[in-house]
MDAnalysis code that builds the backbone (N, CA, C; Angstrom):
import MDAnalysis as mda
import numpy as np

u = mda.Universe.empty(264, n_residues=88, atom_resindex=np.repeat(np.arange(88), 3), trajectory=True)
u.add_TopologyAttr("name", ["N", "CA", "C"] * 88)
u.add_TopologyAttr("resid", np.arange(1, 89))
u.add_TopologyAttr("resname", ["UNK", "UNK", "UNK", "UNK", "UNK", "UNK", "UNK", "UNK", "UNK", "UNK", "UNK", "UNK", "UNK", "UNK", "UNK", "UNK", "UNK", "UNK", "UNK", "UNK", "UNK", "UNK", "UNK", "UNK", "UNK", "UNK", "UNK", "UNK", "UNK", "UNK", "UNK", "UNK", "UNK", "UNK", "UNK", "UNK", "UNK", "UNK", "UNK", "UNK", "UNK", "UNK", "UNK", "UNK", "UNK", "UNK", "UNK", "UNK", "UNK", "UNK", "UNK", "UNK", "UNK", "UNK", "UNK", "UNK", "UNK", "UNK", "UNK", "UNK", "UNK", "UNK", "UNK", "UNK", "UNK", "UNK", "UNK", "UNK", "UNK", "UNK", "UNK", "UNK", "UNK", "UNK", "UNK", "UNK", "UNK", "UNK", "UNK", "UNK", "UNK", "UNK", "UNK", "UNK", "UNK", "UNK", "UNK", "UNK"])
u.atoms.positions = np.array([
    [9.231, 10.718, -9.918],
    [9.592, 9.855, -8.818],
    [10.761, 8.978, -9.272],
    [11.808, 9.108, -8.739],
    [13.195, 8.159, -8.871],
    [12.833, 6.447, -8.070],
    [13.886, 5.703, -8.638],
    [13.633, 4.417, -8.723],
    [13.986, 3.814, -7.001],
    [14.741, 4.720, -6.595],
    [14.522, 4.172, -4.994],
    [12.917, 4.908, -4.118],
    [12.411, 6.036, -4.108],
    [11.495, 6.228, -3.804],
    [10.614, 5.304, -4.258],
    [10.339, 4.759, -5.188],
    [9.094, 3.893, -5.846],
    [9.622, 2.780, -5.318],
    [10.879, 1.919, -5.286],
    [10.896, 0.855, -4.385],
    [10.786, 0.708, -3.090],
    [11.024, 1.896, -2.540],
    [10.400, 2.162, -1.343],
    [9.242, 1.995, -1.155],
    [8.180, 2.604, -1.652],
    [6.731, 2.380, -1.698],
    [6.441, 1.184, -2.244],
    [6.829, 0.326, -3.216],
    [6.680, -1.210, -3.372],
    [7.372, -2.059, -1.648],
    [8.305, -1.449, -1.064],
    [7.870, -2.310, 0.141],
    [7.301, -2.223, 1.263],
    [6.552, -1.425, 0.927],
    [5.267, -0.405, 2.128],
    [4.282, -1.667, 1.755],
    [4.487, -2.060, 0.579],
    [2.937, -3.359, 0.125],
    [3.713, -4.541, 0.708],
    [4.601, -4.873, 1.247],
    [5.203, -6.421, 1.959],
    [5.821, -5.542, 3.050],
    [5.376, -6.114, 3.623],
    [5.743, -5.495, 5.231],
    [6.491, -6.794, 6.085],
    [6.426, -8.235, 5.418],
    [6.855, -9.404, 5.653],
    [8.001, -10.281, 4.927],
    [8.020, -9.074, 3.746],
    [8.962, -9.257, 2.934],
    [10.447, -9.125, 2.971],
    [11.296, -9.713, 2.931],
    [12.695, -9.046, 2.427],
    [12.929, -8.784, 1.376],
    [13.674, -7.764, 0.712],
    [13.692, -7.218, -0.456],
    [15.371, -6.904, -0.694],
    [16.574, -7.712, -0.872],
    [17.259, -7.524, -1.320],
    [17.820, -6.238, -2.601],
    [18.557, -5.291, -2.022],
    [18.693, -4.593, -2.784],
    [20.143, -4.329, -3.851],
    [20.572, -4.706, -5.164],
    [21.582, -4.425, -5.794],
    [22.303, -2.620, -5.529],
    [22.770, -2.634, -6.877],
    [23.258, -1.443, -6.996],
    [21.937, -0.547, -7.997],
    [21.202, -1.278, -8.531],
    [20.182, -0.828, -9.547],
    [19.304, -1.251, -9.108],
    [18.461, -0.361, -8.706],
    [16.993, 0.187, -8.001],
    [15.846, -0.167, -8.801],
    [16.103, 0.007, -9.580],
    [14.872, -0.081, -11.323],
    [15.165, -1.847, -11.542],
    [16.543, -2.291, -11.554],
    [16.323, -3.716, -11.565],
    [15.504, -4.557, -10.715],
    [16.141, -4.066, -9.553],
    [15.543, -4.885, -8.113],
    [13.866, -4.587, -8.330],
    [13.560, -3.861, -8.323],
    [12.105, -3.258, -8.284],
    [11.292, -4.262, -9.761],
    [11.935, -3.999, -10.563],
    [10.938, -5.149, -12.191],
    [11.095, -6.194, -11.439],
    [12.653, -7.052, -11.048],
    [12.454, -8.742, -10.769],
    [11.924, -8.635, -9.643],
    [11.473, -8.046, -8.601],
    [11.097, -8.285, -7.801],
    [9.523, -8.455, -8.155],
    [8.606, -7.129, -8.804],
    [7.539, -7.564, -9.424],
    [7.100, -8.569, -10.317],
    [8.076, -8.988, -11.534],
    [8.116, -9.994, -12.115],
    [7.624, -11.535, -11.554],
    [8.604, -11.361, -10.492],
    [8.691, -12.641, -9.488],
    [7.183, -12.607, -8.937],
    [6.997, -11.473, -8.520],
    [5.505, -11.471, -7.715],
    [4.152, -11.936, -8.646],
    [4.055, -11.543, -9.934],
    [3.438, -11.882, -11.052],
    [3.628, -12.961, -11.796],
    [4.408, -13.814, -11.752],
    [4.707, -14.990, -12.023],
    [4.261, -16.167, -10.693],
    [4.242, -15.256, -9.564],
    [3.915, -16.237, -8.506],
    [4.962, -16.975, -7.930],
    [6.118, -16.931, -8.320],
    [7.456, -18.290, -7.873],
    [7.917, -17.913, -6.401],
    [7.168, -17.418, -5.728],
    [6.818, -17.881, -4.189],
    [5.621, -18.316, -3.836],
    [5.575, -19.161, -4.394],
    [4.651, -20.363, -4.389],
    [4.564, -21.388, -4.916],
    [4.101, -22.500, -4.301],
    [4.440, -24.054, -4.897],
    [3.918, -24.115, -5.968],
    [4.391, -24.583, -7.127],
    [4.255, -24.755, -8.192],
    [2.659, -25.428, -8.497],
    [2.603, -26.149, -7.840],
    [1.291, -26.975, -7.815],
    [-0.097, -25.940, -7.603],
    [-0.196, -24.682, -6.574],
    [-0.894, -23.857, -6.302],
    [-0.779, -22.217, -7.033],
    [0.491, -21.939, -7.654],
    [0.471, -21.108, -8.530],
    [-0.908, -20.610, -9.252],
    [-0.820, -18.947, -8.659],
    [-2.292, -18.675, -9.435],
    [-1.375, -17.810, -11.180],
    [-2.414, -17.549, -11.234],
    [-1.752, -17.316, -13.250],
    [-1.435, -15.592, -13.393],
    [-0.800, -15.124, -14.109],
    [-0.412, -13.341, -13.947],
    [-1.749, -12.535, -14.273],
    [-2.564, -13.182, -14.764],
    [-3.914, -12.218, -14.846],
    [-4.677, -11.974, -13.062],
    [-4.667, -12.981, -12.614],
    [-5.289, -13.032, -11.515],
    [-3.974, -12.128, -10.213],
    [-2.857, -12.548, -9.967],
    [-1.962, -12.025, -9.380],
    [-1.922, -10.509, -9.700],
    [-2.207, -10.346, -11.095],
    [-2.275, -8.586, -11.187],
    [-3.160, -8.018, -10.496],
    [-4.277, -8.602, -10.813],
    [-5.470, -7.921, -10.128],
    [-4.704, -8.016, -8.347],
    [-4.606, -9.017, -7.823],
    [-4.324, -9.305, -6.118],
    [-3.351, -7.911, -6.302],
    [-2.565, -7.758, -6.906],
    [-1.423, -6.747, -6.415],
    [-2.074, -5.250, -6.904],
    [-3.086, -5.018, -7.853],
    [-3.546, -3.472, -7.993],
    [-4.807, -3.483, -7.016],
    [-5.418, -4.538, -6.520],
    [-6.486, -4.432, -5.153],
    [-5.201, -4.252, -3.831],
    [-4.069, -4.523, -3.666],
    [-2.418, -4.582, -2.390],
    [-2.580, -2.650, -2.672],
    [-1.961, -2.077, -4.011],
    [-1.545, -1.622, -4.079],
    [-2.291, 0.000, -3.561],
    [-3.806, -0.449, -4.244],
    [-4.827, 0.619, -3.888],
    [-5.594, 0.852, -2.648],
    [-4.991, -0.384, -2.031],
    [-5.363, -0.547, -0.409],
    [-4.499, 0.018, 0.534],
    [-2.948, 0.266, -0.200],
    [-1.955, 0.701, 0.597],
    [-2.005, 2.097, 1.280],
    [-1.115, 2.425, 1.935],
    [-1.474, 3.176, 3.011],
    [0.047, 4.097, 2.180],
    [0.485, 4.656, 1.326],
    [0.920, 5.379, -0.461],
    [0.346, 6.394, -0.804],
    [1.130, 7.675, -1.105],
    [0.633, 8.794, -1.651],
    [0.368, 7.572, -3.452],
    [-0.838, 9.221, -3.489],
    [-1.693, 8.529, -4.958],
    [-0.562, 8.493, -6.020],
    [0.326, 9.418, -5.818],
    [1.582, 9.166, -7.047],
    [2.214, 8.003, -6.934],
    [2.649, 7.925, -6.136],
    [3.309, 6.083, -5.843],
    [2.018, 5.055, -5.997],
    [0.849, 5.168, -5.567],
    [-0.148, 4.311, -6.816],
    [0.423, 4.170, -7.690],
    [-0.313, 4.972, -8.422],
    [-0.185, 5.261, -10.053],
    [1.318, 4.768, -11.073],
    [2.581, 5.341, -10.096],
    [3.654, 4.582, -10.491],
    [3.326, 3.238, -10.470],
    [3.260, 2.567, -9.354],
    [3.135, 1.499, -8.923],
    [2.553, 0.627, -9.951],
    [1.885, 1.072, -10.369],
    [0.691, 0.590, -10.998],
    [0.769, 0.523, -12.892],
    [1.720, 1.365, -12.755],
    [1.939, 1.296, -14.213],
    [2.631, 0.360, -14.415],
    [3.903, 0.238, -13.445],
    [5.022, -0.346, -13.636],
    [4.966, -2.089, -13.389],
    [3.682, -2.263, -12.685],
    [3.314, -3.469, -12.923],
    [2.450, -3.519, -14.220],
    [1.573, -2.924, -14.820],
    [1.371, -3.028, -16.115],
    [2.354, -3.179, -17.037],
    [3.063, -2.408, -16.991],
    [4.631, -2.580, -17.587],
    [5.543, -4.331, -17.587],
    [5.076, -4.468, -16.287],
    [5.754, -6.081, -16.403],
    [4.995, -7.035, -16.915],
    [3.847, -6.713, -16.376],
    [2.722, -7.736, -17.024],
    [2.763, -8.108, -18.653],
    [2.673, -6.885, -19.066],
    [3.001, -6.949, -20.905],
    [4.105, -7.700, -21.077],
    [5.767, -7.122, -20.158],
    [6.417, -8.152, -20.716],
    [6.034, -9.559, -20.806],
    [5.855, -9.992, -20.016],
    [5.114, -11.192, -19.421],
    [4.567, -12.249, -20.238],
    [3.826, -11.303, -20.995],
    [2.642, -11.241, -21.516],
    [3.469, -11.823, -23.362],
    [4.423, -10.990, -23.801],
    [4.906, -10.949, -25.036],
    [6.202, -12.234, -24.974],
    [6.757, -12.861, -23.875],
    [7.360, -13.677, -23.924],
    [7.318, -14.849, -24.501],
])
């Protein structure tokens, strides 16, 4: 699966979202998850923490209406950010 198909299916999960897109598909797609896992659309004061936001987004992701391969991408690739996250 190429990096615009999978951002495609990351905005099948925000349907309320705008999703600004660069020239790099694979960028837009990490900061955009990043951002989502960090929470910074949300007031600082109510910010929930990246353990808990992961879980909210792999319960989004497995609820989605996504062939099981775009899961599974999906799903890695937020594991994938999380670690960074995680090692910072």
């Amino acid at each position: 699966m190429n990096d615009n198909e999978l951002l495609h299916a990351y905005r099948k999960l925000w349907s309320n979202r705008t999703l600004s897109v660069g020239s790099d598909e694979k960028k837009t797609l990490e900061e955009a998850i990043k951002k989502e896992l960090l929470d910074e659309m949300t007031h600082p004061r109510v910010r929930k923490s990246p353990d808990k936001k992961l879980l909210d987004a792999l319960k989004r992701i497995i609820a989605a209406d996504i062939s099981p391969e775009e899961k599974l991408e999906l799903i890695s690739k937020h594991m994938e950010m999380y670690e960074k996250i995680l090692t910072k």
